[in-house]
Structure formats: C-alpha cells, structure tokens
C-alpha positions in Angstrom: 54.2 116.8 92.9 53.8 112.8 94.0 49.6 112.7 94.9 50.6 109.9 97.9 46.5 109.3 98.1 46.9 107.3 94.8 48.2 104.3 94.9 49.7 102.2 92.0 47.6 101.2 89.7 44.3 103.3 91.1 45.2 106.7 89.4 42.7 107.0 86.9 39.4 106.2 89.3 40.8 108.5 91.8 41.4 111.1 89.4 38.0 110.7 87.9 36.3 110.7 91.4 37.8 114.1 92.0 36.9 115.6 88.8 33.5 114.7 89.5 33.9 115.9 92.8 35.5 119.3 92.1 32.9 122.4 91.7 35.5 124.0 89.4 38.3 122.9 87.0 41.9 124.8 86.4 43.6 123.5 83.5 46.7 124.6 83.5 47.5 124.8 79.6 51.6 125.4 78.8 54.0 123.8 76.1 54.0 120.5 78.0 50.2 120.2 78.8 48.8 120.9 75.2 50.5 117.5 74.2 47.8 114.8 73.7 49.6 112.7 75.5 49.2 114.6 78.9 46.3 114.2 80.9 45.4 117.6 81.5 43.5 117.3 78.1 41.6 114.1 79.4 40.9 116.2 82.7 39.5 118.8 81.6 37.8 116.8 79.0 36.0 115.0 81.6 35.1 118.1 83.5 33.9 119.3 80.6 31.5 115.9 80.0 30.2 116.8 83.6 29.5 120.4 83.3 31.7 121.3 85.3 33.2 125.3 85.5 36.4 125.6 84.0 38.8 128.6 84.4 42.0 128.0 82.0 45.3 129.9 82.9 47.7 130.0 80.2 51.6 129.8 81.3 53.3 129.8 77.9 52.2 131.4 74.8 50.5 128.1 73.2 47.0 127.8 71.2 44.5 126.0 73.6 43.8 122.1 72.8 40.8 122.2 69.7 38.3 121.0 72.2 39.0 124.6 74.7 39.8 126.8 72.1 36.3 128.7 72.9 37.4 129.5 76.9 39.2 132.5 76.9 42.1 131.6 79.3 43.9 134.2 82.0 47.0 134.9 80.4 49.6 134.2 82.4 52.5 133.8 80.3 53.8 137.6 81.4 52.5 137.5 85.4 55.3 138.7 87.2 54.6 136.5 89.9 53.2 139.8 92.1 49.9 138.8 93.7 48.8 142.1 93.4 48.9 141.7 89.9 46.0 142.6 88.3 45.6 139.0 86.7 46.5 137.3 89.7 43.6 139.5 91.6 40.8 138.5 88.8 41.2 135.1 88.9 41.3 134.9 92.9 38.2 137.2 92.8 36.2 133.8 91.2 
C-alpha cells in the first residue's frame, strides 16, 4: 500500500518518527521481509534500539532475522484466515 503522508524523498524521517511514536511494533516476517535488503529488518531494528514492544507474526515458514531470533513469533503461516481462530484471538487479546 502507497503511504500518500510521505512524500518523495522524506520516507526515512517519517518512518522513523512513527517508530518512535508507536507503543508497539508488528514485524511482519515472511520470505520477502527476512531479506536484508527490506526495511522491515531496519524497522524493527529501530524499535528495538527504542525499547519499544514487539509482537512478530510469522506468514511463511522462514527463520526470523539473527537479530529476532529470541521473539517467539505468532505463527501464522497455517491461519485459515478465520478470526475466530485461536491465533488470530491471542494476538488481538494484546
């Protein structure tokens, strides 16, 4: 999805400004994300820096980046897409 708030060139403060502004994190790690490349890593490496609360979801069976290995992720890689599911209900519940 297009963020329309960020304007060229101005991505990298605005993302960072939201980091620091967001009482929790949710990486979203899948075969894509996990690439260094990708700034989910830098994301949640900077809302890591900050302290911040991170809840990882998993959407594809992939090993989490070295630096989030030691988060236990909700493993979504089977969620039937049911929001009664009982993985869908546990993370809502935070």
């Amino acid at each position: 999805m297009w963020d329309r708030k960020i304007y060229h060139g101005k991505w990298s403060a605005h993302i960072g400004k939201a980091v620091s502004d967001a009482k929790c994190i949710i990486p979203i790690w899948s075969k894509d994300s996990i690439n260094p490349d990708k700034l989910v890593i830098n994301e949640a490496k900077i809302a890591q820096d900050l302290g911040k609360n991170i809840l990882s979801i998993r959407i594809d069976p992939v090993n989490l980046p070295l630096l989030f290995n030691t988060l236990h992720p909700f493993d979504f890689t089977i969620w039937n897409y049911n929001p009664n599911d009982e993985i869908f209900r546990a993370l809502v519940a935070l």
